[in-house]
C-alpha positions as CSV (number, residue, x, y, z in Angstrom):
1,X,89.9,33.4,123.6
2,X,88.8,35.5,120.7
3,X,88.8,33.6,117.3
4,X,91.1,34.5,115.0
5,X,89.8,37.2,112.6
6,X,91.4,37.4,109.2
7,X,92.3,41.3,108.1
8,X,89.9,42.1,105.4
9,X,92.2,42.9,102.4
10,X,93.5,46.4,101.9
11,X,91.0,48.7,99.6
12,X,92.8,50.7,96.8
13,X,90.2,53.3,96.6
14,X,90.3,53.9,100.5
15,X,94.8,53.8,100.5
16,X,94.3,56.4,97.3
17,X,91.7,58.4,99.7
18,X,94.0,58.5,102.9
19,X,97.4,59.7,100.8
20,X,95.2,62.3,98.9
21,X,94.5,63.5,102.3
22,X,97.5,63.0,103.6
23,X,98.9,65.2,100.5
24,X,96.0,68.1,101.1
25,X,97.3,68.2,105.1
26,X,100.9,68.9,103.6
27,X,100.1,71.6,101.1
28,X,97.4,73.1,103.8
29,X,100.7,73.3,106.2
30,X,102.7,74.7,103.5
31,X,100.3,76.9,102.5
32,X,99.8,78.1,106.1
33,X,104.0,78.3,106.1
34,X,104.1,80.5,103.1
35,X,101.5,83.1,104.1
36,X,102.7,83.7,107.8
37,X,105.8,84.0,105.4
38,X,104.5,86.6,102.8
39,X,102.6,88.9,105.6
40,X,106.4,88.9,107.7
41,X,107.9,90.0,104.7
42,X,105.1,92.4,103.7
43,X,105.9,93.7,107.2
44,X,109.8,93.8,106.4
45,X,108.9,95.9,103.0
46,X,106.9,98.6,104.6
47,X,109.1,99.2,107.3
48,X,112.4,99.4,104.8
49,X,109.9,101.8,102.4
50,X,109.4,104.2,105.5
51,X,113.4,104.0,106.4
52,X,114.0,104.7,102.6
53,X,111.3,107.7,102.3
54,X,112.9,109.2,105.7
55,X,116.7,108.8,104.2
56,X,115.1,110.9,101.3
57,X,113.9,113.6,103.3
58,X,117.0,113.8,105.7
59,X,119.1,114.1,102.3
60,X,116.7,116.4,100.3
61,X,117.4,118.6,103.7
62,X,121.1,118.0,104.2
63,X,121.3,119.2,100.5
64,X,119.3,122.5,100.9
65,X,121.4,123.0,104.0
66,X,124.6,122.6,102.3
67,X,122.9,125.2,99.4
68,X,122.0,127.7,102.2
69,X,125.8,127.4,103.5
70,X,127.4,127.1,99.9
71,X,125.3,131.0,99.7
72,X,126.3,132.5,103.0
73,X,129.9,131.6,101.9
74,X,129.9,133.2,98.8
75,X,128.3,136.3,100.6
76,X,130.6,136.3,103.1
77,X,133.7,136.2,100.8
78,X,131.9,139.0,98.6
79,X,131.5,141.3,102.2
80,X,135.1,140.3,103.0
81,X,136.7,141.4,99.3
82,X,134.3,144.1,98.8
């Protein structure tokens, strides 16, 4: 049988040590967490940039459509009284 071997007393500086690094592991995670984060909604912004720069274009042309009709109108009623 072994002979009983007391525990040597807990060292503060080594306990202050291990929940320092303890704390860095956490904030590395978080860290980790908030960039995976900030690139998905870096994704999420570009994409809803290009929708909004198409939905300007398809109105900029819906509006010189409705211009190009708003003109053949007028001709039309300007043939049909004159």
């Amino acid at each position: 049988m072994l002979p009983f071997v007391p525990t040597p007393p807990s060292d503060p500086i080594a306990n202050e040590l291990h929940a320092v690094r303890r704390s860095l592991d956490a904030l590395t995670e978080r860290v980790d967490q908030l960039t995976q984060e900030n690139q998905r909604l870096h994704q999420q912004l570009e994409l809803s940039q290009q929708a909004r720069t198409d939905l300007v274009a398809q109105c900029e042309h819906l509006i010189s459509m409705l211009a190009d009709s708003r003109k053949e109108l007028r001709a039309a009623k300007g043939e049909a009284n004159g």
